[in-house]
C-alpha positions in Angstrom: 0.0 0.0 0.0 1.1 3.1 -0.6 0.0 6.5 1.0 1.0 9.8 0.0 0.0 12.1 2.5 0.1 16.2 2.9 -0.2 18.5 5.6 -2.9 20.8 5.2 -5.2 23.6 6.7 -7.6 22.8 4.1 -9.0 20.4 2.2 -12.2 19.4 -0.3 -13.0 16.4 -2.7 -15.5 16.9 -5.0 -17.3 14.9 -7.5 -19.2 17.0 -10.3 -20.7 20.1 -8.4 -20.7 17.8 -5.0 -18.4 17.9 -2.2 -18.8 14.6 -1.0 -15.6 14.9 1.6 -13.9 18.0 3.2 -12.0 18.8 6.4 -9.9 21.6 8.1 -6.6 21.6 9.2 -4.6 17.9 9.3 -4.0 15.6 6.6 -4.9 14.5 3.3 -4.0 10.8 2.5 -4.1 9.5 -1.5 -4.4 5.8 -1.2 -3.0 3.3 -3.5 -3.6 -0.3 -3.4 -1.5 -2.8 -4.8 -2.7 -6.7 -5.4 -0.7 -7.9 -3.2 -1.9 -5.7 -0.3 -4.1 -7.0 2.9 -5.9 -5.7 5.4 -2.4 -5.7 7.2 -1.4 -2.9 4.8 -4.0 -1.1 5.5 -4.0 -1.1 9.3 -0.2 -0.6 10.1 -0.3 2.3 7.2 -3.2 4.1 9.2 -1.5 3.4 12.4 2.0 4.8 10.8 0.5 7.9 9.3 -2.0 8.7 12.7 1.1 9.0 14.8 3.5 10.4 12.7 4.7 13.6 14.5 4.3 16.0 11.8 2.7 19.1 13.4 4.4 22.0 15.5 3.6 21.9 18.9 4.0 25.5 21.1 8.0 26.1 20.2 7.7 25.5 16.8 9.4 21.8 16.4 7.3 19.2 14.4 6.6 17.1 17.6 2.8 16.4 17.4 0.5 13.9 15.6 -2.6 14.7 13.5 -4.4 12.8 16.7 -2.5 15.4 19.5 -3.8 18.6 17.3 -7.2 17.6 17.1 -6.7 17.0 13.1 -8.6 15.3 10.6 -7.6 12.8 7.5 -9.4 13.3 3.8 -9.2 9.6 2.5 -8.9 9.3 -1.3 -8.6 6.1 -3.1 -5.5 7.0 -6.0 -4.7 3.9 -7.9 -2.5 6.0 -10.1 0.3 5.6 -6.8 0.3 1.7 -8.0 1.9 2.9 -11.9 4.9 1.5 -13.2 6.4 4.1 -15.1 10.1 2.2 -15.6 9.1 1.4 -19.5 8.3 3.7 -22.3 6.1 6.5 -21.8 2.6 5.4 -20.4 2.3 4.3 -17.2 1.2 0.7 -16.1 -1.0 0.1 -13.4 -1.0 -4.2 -13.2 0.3 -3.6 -9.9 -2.7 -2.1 -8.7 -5.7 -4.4 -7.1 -8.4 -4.9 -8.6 -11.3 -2.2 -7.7 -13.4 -4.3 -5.4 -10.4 -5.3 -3.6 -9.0 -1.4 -3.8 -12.2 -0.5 -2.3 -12.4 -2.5 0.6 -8.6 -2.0 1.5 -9.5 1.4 1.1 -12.2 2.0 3.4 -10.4 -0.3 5.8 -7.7 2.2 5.9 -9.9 5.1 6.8 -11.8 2.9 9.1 -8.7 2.3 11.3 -7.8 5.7 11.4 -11.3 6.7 12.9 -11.1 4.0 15.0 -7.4 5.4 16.4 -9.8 8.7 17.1 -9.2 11.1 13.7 -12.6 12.3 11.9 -11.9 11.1 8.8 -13.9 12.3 5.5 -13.6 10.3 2.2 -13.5 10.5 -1.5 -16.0 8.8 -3.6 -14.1 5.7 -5.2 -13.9 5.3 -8.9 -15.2 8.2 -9.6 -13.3 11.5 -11.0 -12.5 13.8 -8.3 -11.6 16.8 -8.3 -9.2 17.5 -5.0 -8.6 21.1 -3.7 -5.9 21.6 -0.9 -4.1 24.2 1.1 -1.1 22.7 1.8 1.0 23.3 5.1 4.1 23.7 4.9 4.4 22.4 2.3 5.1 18.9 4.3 4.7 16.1 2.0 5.6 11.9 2.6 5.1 9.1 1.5 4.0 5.8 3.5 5.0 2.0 1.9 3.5 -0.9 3.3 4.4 -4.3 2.2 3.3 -7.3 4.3 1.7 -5.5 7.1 5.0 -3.8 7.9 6.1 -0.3 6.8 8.7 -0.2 4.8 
C-alpha cells in the first residue's frame, strides 16, 4: 500500500458540483492499493500515518501527531500511486488491485484511522475527483506498506 500524505489547513474532494468529503486543518491521504496488499497494509499504514509527528507543537518543532492537534484525515482512493512508469512513456497500473479489492482496502484504511480517534472524511471511489488543498508547509511523505510492515 502506498500513502501519500500532505499537511494541510484545508482540504475538499469533490465529484461534479458535490463535495462529498472536506476537512480543516490535518491531513490528506491519496491511497494506493496494490494486489498484493491485505488488510495488514492497510492497518499498520493508518496506524503509521496517525502518529507520525508531523505538526508543531508551542515552540515550533514538528513534535505532534494529526491525533494530538485535534486534526482530521481526507481519505482518497489514488490507484495511479500503483503505476509503473520504468518502461516507455505510459504508465502501467497491473500492480494495482483490482477495484473491489481497492475498495475495501481502502475503506479499511480510513476505518482504522477513525477508529485510532481522527474524523476522517472520504473520496468517492472510482469516480473523477476533483481534490482542492491548502497545503502546510508544504510537508509532504510518503508511506510503503508491504506485508503489514512499513517499509
Amino acid at each position: 500500500m502506498r500513502v501519500l500524505i500532505q499537511r494541510v489547513t484545508q482540504a475538499r474532494v469533490s465529484v461534479g458540483e458535490e463535495v462529498v468529503g472536506e476537512i480543516g486543518a490535518g491531513l490528506l491521504a491519496l491511497v494506493g492499493v496494490a494486489s498484493h496488499d491485505t488488510e495488514a497494509d492497510a492497518a499498520a499504514a493508518a496506524g503509521k500515518i496517525s502518529g507520525l509527528r508531523i505538526f508543531a507543537d508551542v515552540a515550533g518543532k514538528t513534535n505532534l501527531s494529526v491525533t494530538e492537534v485535534s486534526g482530521e484525515v481526507l481519505v482518497v482512493s489514488q490507484f495511479t500511486l500503483m503505476a509503473d512508469v520504468r518502461k516507455g512513456r505510459r504508465p502501467g497500473f497491473t500492480n494495482a488491485a483490482p477495484p473491489d479489492r481497492a475498495a475495501e482496502l481502502v475503506e479499511s484504511f480510513a476505518a482504522h484511522v477513525e477508529a485510532g480517534g481522527v474524523p476522517v472524511a472520504r473520496g468517492r471511489f472510482r469516480a473523477m475527483m476533483k481534490v482542492e488543498l491548502l497545503n502546510d508547509g508544504p510537508f509532504t511523505l510518503m508511506v510503503e506498506t508491504r506485508d503489514g510492515k512499513v517499509l
